[in-house]
N, C-alpha and C positions, 0 to 999 in steps of 0.2 A: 454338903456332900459327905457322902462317910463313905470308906472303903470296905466292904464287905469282904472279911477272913474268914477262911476253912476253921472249922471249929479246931481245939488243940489237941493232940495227938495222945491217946492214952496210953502208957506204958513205953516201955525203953523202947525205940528203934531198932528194924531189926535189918538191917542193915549196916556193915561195921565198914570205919573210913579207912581210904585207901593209907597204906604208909606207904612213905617216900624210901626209893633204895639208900643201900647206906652210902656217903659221900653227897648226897644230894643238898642243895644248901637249907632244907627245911629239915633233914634224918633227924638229927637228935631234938630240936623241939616236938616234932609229932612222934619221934619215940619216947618222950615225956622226961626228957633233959631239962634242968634250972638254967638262965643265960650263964651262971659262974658256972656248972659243973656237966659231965654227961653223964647219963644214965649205963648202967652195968652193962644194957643188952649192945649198943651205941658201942662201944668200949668194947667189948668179945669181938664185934666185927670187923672192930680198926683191927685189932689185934692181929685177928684171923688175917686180914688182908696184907697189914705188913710180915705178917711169918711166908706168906705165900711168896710175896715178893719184896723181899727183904732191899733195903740198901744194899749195892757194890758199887763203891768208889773206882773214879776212872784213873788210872797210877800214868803218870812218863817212866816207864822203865825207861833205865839207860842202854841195855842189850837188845839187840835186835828177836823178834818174836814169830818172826814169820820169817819163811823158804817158798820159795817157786819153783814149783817143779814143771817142766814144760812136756808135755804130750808127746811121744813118739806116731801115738793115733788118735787124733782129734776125733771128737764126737761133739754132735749138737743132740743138744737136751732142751726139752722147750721153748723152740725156736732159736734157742743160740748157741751159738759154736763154742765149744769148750776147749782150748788148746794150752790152757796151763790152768796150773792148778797152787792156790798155797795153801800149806800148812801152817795153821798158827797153835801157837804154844795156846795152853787150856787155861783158865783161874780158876781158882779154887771153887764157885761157884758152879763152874760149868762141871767142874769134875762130880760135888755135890748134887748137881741135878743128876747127873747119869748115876751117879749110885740112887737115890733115890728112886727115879725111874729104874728103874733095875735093868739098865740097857749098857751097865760098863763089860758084860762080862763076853760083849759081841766087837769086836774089833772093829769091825763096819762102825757099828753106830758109835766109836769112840773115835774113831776118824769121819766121823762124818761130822760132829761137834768139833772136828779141827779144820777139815775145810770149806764146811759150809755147804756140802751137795750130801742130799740123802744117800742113805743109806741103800738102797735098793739102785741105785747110779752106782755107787762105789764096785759096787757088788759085778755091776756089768759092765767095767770098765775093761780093757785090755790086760792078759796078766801082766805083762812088761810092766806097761805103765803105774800098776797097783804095786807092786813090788818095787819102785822107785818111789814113791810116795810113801811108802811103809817106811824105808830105809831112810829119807829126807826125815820125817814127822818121828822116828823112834826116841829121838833127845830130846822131845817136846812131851811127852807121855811122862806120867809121873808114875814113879819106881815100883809100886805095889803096882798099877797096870800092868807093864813093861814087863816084870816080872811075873804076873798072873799069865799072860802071853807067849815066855819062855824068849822074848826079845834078847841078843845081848847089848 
C-alpha cells in the first residue's frame, strides 16, 4: 500500500507564521533567538516592558505613612459607605507617574494617588470634609507640589 501525497508546493508559502507575544515561553525562538542568546527585536521588547514597569522595592519605613481622617458626611460610592478616609504619603514612583501622566498639576488627582478614591469622588465630596483631608495629607505631598499649590 502506498500513501498517495499532494504533489509539492511551488514557490515560498504565502502564508506567514503566527509569532508568539513577547514573554511567551516559545517569543524568542520563533522570534529567531540562539538557545545561549536573544535576538535584538526579543530584547527592545523586554526592554520596552521593563522601562514601562520598572522595578519598585517594597521598604519598612520606620515612620508612620498614613492619616485617617474620618468623615463628618459619609457618602457611599459604589455600593459602599465611605466614612473615613487615609491619606498616605506618595513614592517616588507614584509621584513619577503623575508627572508623567501630566495629572500632578490638578490637586484632585494628586490626592486621589494618596487616598486611593478617584478623582471625580474627591471633587464631590463635602467641602468640610475635603479641607480636612487636604490639611491631614499636606506633610505627605512632596515640596515642589506643595509649593506649586501655594500649601504652607
Amino acid at each position: 500500500m502506498r500513501d498517495e501525497l499532494p504533489p509539492p508546493i511551488e514557490g515560498a508559502p504565502s502564508l506567514k507564521p503566527v509569532v508568539p507575544p513577547p514573554g511567551s515561553p516559545d517569543a524568542m525562538r520563533k522570534a529567531g533567538a540562539e538557545a545561549g542568546g536573544a535576538s535584538a527585536e526579543v530584547s527592545s521588547v523586554e526592554a520596552a516592558l521593563k522601562a514601562k514597569h520598572p522595578l519598585v522595592a517594597v521598604l519598612g519605613f520606620r515612620a508612620d505613612r498614613t492619616k485617617s481622617v474620618t468623615l463628618a458626611h459619609p457618602f457611599t460610592f459604589d455600593g459602599l459607605e465611605v466614612s473615613e478616609v487615609t491619606v498616605r504619603r506618595l513614592t517616588m514612583m507614584q509621584v513619577d507617574n503623575l508627572v508623567t501622566d501630566r495629572r500632578h498639576d490638578d490637586l484632585y488627582e494628586v490626592f486621589s494617588e494618596m487616598t486611593g478614591l478617584p478623582a471625580p469622588v474627591l471633587r464631590g465630596m463635602d467641602c468640610d470634609d475635603g479641607d480636612r483631608i487636604i490639611a491631614e495629607g499636606k506633610d505627605f505631598l512632596p515640596r515642589t507640589i506643595s509649593e506649586a499649590f501655594d500649601l504652607p
